[in-house]
Backbone bond lengths (Angstrom), bond angles and torsions (degrees), N, CA, C in turn:
res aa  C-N    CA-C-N  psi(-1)  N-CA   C-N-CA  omega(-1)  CA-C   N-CA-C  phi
1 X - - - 1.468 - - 1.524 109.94 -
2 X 0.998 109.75 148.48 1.545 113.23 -158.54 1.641 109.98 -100.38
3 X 1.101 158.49 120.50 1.396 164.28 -68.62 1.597 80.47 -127.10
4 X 1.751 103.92 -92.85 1.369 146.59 -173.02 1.474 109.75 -43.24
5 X 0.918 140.82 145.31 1.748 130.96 110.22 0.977 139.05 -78.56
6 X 1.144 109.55 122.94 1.591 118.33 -161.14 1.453 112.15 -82.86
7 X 1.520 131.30 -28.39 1.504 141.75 -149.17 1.484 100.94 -173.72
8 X 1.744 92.10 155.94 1.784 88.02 -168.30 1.713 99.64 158.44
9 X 1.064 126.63 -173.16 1.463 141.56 171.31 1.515 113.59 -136.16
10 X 2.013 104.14 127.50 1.564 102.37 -160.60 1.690 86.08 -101.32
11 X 1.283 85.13 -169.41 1.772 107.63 -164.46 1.109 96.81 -63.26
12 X 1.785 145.07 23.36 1.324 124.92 177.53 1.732 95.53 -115.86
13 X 1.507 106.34 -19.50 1.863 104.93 171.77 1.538 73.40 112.02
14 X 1.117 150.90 29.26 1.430 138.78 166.17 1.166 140.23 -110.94
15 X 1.689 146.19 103.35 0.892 141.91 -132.02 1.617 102.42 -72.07
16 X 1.427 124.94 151.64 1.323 131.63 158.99 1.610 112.38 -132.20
17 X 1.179 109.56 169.61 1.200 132.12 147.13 1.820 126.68 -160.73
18 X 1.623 118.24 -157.50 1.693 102.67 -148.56 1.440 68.40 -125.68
19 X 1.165 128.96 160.23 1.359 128.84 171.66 1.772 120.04 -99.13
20 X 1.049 121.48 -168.87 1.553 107.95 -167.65 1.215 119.21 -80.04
21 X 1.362 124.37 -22.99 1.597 117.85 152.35 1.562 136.60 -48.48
22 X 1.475 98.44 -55.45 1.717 103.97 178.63 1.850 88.38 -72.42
23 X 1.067 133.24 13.24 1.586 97.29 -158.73 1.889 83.03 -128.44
24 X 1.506 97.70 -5.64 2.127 91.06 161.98 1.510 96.72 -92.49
25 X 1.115 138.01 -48.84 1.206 125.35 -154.91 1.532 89.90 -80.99
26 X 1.498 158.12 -16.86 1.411 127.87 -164.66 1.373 78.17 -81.60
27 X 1.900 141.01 -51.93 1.153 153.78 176.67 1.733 98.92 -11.56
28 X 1.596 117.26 -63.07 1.291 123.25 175.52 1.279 140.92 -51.00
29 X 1.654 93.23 -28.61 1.553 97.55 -163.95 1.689 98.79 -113.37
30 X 1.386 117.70 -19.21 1.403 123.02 140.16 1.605 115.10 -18.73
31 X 1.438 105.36 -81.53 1.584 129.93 -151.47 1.784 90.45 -75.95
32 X 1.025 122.34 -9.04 1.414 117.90 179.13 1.768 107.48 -121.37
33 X 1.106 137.88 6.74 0.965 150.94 165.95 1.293 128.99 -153.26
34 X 1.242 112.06 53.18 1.889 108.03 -178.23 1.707 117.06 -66.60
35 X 1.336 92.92 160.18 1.696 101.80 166.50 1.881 76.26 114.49
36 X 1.381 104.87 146.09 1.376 126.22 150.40 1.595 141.11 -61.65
37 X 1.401 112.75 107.03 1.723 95.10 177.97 0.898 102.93 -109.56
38 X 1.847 114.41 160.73 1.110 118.89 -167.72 2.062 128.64 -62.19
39 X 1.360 109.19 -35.84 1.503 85.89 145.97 1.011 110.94 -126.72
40 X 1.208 109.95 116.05 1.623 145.90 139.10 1.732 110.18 -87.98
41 X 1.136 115.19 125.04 1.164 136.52 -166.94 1.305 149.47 -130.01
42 X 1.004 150.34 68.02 1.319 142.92 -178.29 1.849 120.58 -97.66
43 X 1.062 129.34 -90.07 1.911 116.93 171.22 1.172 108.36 -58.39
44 X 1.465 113.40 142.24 1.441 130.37 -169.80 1.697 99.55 -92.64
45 X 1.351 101.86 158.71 1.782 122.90 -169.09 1.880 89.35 -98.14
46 X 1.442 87.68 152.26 1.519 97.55 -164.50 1.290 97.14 -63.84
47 X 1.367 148.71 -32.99 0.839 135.63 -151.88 1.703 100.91 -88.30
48 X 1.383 149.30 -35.08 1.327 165.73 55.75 1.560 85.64 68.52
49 X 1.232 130.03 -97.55 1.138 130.76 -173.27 1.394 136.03 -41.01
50 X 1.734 91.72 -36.02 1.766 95.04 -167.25 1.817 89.94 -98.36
51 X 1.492 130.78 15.51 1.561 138.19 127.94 0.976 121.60 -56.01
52 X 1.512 117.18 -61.49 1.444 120.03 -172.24 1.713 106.32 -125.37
53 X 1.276 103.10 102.89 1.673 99.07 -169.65 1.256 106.79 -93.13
54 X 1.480 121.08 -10.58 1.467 123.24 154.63 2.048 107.12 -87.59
55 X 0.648 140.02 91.64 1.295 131.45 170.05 1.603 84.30 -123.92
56 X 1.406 104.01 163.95 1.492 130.29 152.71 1.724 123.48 -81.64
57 X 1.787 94.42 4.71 1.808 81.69 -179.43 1.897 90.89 -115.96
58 X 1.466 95.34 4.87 1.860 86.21 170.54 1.897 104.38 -86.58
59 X 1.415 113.42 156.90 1.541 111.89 -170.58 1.864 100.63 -75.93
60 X 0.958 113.15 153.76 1.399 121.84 177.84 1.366 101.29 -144.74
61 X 1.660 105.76 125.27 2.048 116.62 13.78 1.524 99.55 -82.22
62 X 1.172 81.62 -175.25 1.865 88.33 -153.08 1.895 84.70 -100.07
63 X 1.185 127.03 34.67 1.417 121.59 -179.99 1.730 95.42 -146.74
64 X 1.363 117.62 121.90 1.342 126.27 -178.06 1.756 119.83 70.32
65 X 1.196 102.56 -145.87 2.003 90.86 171.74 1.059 116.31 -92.32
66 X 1.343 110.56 157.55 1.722 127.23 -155.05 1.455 92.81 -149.30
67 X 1.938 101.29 175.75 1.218 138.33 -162.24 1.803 88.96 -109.20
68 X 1.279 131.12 138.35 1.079 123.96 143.37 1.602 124.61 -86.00
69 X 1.239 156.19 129.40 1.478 129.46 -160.19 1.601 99.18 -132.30
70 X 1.236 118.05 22.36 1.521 126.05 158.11 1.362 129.34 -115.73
71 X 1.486 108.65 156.93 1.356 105.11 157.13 1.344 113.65 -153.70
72 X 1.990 120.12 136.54 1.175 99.30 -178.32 1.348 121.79 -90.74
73 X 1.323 151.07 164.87 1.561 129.46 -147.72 2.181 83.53 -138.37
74 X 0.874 101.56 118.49 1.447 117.85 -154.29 1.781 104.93 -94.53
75 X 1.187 92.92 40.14 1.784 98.24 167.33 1.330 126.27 -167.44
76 X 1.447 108.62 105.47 1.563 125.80 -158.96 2.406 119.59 -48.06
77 X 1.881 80.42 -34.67 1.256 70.91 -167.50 1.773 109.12 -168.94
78 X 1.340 117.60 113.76 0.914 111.66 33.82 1.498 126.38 -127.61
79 X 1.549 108.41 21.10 1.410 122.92 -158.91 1.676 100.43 -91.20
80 X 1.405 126.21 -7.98 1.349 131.91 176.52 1.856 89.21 -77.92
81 X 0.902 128.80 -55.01 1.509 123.41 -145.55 1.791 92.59 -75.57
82 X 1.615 110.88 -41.95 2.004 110.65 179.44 1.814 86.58 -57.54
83 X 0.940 113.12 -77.65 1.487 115.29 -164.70 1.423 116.03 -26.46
84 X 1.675 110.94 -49.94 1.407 106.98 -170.53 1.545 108.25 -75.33
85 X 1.558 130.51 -45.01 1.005 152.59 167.79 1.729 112.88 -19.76
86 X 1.569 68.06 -89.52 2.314 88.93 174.08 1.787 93.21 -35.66
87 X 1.615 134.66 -68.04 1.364 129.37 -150.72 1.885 82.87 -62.09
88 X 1.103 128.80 -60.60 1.894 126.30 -148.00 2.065 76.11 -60.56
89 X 1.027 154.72 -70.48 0.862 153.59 174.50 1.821 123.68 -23.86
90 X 0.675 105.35 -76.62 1.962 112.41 174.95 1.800 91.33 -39.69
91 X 1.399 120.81 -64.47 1.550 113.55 -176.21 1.718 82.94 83.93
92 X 1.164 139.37 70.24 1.262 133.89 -176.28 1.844 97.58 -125.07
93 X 1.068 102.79 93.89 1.835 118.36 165.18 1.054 84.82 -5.14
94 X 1.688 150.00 -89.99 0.939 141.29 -125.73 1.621 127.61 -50.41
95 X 1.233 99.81 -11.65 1.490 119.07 -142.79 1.903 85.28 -103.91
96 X 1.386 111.72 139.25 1.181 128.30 149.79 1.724 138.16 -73.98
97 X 0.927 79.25 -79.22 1.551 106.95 -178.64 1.713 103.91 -145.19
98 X 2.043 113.14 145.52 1.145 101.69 147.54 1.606 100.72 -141.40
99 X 1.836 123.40 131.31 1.414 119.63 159.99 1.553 126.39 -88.88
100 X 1.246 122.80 131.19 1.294 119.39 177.87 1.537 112.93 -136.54
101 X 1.027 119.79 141.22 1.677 140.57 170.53 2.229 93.52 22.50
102 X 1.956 79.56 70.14 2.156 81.97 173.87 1.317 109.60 71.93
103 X 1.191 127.97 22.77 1.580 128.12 -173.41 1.206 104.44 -134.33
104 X 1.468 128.94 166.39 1.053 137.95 168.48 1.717 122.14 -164.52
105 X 1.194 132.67 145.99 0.951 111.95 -169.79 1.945 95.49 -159.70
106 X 1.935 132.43 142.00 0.497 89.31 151.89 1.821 112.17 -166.37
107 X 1.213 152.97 -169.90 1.285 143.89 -154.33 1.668 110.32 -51.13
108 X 1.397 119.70 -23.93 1.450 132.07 -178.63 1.270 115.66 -128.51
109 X 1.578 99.27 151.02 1.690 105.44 -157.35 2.087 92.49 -95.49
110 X 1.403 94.82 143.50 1.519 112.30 162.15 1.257 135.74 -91.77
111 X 1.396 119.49 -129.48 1.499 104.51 -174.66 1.905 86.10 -113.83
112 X 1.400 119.14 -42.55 1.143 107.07 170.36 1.699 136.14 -125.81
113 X 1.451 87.25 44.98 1.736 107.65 167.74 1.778 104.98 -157.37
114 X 1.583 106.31 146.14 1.601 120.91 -164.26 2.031 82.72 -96.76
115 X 1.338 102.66 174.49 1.538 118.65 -164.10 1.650 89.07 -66.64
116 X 1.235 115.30 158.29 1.749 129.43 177.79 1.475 115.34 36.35
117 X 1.076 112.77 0.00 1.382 109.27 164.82 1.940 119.90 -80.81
118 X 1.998 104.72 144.36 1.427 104.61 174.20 1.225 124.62 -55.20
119 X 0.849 154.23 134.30 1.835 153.89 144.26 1.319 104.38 -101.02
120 X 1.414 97.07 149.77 1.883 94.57 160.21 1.644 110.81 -64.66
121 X 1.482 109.53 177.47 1.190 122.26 167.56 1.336 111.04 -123.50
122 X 1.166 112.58 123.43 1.771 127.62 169.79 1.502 123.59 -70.86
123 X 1.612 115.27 -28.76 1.174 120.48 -164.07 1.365 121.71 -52.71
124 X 1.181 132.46 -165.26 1.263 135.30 -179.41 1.140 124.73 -69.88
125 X 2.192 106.54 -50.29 1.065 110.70 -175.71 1.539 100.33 -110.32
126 X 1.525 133.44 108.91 1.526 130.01 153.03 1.052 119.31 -18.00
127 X 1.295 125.24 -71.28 1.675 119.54 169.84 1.780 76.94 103.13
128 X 1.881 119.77 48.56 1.480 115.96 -178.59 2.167 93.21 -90.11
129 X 0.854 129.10 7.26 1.300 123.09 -169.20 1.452 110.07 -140.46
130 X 1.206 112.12 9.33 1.795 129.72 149.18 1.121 120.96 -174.97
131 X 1.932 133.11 -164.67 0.774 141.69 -174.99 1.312 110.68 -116.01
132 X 1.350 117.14 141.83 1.976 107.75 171.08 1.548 91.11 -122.72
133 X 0.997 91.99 161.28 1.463 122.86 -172.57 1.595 133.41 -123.55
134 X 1.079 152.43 95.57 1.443 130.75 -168.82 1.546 126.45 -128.49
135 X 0.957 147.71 108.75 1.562 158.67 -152.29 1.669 104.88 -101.74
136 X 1.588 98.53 137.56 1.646 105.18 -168.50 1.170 102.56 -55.08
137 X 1.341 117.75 -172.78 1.237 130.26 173.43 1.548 99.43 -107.42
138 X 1.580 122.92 -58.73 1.509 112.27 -175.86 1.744 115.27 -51.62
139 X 1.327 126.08 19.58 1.434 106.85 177.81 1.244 97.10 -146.20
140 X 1.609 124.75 1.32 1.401 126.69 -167.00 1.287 118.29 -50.48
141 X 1.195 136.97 6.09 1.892 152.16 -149.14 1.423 105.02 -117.80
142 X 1.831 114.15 -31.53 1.429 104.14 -165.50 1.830 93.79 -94.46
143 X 1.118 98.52 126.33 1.473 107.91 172.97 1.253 110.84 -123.42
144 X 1.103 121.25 38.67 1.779 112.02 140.90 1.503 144.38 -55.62
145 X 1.356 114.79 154.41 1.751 95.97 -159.28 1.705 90.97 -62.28
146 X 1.480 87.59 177.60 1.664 110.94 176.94 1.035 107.78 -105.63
147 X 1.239 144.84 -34.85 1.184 144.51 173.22 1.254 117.74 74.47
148 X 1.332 132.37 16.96 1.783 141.59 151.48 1.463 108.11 -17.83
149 X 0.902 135.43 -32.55 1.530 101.47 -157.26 1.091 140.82 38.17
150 X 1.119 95.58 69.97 1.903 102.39 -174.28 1.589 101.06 -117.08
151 X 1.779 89.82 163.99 1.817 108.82 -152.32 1.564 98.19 118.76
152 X 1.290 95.22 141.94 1.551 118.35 -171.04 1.432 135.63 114.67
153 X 0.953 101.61 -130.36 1.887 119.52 -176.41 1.244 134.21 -107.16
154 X 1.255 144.03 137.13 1.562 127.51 -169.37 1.880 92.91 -58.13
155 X 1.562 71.78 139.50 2.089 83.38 179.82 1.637 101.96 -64.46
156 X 1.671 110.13 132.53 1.496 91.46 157.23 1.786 152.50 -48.27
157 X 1.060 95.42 148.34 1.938 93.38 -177.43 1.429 96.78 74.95
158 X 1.570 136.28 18.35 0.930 122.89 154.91 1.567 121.46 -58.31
159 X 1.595 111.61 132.44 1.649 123.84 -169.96 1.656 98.82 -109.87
160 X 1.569 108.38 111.51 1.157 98.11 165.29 1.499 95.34 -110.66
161 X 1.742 108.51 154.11 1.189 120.19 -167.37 1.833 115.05 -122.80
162 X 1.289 92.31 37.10 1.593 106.41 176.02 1.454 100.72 -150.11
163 X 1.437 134.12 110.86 1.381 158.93 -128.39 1.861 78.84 -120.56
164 X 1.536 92.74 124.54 1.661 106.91 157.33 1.237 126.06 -88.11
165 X 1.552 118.34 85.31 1.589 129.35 -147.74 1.730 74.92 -118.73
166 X 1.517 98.85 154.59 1.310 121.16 -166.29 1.731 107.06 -70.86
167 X 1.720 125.87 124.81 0.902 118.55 172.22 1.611 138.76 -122.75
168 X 0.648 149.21 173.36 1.780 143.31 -158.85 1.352 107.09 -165.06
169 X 1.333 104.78 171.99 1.886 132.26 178.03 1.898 89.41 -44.87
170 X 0.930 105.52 130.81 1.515 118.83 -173.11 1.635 124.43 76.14
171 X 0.881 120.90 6.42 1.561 121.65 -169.71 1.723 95.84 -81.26
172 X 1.137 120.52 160.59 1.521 115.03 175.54 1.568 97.72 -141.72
173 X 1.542 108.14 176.24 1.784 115.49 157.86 1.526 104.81 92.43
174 X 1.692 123.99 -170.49 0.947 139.35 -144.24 1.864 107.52 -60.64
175 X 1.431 88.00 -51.98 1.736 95.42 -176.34 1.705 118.19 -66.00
176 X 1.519 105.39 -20.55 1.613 89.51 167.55 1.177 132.19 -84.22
177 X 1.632 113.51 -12.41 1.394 143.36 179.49 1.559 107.21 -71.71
178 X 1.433 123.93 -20.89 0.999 126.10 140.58 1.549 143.70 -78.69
179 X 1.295 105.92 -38.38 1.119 107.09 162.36 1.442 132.43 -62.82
180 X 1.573 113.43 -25.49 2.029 121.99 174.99 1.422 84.73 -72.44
181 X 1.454 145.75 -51.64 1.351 140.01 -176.05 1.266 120.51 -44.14
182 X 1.345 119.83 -28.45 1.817 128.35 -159.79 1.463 87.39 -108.47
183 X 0.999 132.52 -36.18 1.780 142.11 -146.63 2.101 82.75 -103.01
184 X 1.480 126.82 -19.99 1.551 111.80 174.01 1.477 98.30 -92.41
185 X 1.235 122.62 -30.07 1.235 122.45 -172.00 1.702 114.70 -87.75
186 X 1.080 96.03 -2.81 1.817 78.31 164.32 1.498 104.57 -144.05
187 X 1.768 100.32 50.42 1.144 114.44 159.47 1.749 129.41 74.02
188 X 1.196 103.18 21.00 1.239 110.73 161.23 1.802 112.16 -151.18
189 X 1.317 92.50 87.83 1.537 116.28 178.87 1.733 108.40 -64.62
190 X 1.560 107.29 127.65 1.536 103.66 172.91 1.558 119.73 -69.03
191 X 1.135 120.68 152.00 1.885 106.82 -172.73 0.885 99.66 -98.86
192 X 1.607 121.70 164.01 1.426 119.42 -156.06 1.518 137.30 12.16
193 X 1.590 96.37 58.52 1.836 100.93 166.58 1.549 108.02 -116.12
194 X 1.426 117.09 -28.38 1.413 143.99 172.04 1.925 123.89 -38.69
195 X 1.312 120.58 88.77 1.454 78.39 178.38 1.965 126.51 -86.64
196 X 0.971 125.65 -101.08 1.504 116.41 -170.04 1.612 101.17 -105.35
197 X 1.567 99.48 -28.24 1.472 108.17 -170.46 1.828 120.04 -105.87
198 X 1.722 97.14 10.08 1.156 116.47 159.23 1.410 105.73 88.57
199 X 1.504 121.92 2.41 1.652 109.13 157.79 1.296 139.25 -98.88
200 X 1.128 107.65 128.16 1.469 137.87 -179.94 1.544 108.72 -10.29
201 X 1.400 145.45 122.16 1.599 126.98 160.03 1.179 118.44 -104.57
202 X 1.999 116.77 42.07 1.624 96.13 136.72 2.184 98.76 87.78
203 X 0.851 101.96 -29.50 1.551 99.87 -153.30 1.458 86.96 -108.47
204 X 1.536 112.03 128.67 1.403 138.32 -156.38 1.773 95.39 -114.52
205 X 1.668 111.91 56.19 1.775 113.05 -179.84 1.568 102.62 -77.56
206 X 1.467 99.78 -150.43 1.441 120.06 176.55 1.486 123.82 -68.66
207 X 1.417 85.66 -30.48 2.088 98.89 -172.54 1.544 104.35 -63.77
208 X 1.664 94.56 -59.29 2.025 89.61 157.92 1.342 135.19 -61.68
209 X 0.866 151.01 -21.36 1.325 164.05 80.45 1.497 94.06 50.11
210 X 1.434 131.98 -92.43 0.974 165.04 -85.51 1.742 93.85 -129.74
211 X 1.526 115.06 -44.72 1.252 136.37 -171.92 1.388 97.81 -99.05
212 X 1.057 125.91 -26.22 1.921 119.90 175.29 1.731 89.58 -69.70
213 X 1.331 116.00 -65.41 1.146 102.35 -175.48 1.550 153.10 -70.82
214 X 1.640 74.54 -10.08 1.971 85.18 164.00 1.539 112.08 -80.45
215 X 1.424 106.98 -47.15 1.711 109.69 165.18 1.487 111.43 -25.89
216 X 1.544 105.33 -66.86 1.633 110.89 -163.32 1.701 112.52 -62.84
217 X 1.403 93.53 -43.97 1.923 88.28 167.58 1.249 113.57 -64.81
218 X 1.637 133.23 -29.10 1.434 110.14 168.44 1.092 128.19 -58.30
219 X 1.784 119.20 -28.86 1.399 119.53 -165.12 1.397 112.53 -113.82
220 X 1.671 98.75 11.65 1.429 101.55 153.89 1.457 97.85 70.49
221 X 1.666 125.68 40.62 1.313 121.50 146.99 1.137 126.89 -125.67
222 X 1.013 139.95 165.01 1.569 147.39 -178.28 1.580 117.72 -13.48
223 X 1.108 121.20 80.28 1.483 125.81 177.82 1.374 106.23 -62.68
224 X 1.462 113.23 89.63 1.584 127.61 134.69 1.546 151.11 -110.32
225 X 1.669 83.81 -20.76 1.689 83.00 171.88 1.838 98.95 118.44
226 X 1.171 103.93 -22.48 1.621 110.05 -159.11 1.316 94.39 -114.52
227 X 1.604 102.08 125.24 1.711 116.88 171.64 1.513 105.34 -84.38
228 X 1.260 112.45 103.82 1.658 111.82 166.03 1.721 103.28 -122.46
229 X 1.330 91.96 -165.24 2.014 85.27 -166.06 1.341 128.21 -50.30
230 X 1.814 110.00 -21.26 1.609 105.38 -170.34 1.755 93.93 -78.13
231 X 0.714 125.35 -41.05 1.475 141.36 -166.75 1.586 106.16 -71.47
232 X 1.496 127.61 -50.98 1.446 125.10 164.17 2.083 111.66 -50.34
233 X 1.225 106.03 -59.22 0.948 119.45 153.71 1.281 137.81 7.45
234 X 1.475 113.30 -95.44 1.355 144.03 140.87 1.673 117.16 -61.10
235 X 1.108 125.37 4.14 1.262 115.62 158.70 1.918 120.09 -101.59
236 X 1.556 91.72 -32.27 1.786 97.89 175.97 1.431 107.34 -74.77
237 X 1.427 139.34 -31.07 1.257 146.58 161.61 1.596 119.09 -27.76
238 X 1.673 96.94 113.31 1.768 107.40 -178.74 1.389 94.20 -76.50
């Protein structure tokens, strides 16, 4: 089953599709990471859009059929960080922008970051529970492979910029938004943390609660409820 969607009609009745660039590299990161995560992403949900009515995952032009020129890549770690890495690496025109877990980085220099270099990210959304991705528009046609090479190990001098500090029943913000992510993916999803479009809200209630501790009795550690290192640990573990 194939990760992405490539083509389709979004919530406005309007045809899209990804053009031949984003649509070698999802090709890549497919064949090097199969199976579906929960966000995986490409056309944005109406509600998504009428947030960001410039995004790269709305079709452009934003009147009749369009290009989608994003995708969000729906796994924090550690195949988000090779993925984002390998692309800031190649330096391949194709590439727009990519944000990952408070980072950002992208083909052109700003006022306070030089071309392919990391910066933090200020924006709204971190992007701590995947990667987005976005490809120019003036080259969107050449779809030749990319040739990443991806598979392996978190790249060295990788900077993650959200600290796995110990969390519990009330904790809120970036690090639990990862943790309901790791805790759906290895099969014990918190209930009601989810919204329609499958991201995480951050808020460390009872439903997690409930799923920290079924996790920990599966893996046969300390049933309390509280993610501290044995438990981060054994939860980021492929």
């Amino acid at each position: 089953m194939a990760r992405f969607p490539r083509s389709g009609t979004n919530w406005e009745g309007r045809k899209w599709n990804v053009p031949p660039s984003l649509d070698a590299l999802l090709d890549e990161i497919e064949a090097a990471y199969p199976g579906k995560r929960n966000l995986d992403a490409t056309v944005a949900s109406k509600a998504h859009d009428l947030a960001n009515p410039t995004s790269d995952h709305r079709p452009k032009p934003v009147k009749g059929a369009g290009k989608v020129r994003a995708a969000d890549i729906g796994e924090h770690e550690p195949e988000g960080e090779i993925i984002a890495e390998a692309l800031r690496k190649s330096r391949d025109p194709r590439i727009r922008y990519v944000i990952h877990e408070g980072r950002i980085f992208s083909s052109y220099s700003t006022t306070t970051r030089k071309a392919w270099e990391w910066g933090k990210y200020s924006g709204a959304n971190a992007h701590l529970t995947h990667a987005h991705g976005s490809v120019n528009e003036s080259n969107q046609n050449d779809g030749k492979p990319w040739n990443l090479k991806l598979g392996g190990t978190t790249p060295e001098g990788y900077k993650v910029y959200v600290t796995r500090e110990t969390i519990k029943q009330g904790s809120k913000g970036g690090v639990v938004e990862i943790a309901q992510s790791l805790l759906a993916r290895a099969g014990h999803p918190p209930a009601n943390t989810f919204d329609k479009n499958h991201k995480p809200d951050g808020i460390f209630g009872a439903g997690m609660d409930t799923a920290v501790r079924s996790f920990q009795k599966a893996k046969k550690l300390s049933v309390d409820g509280v993610i501290g290192p044995k438990t981060w640990a054994v939860l980021e573990a492929k």
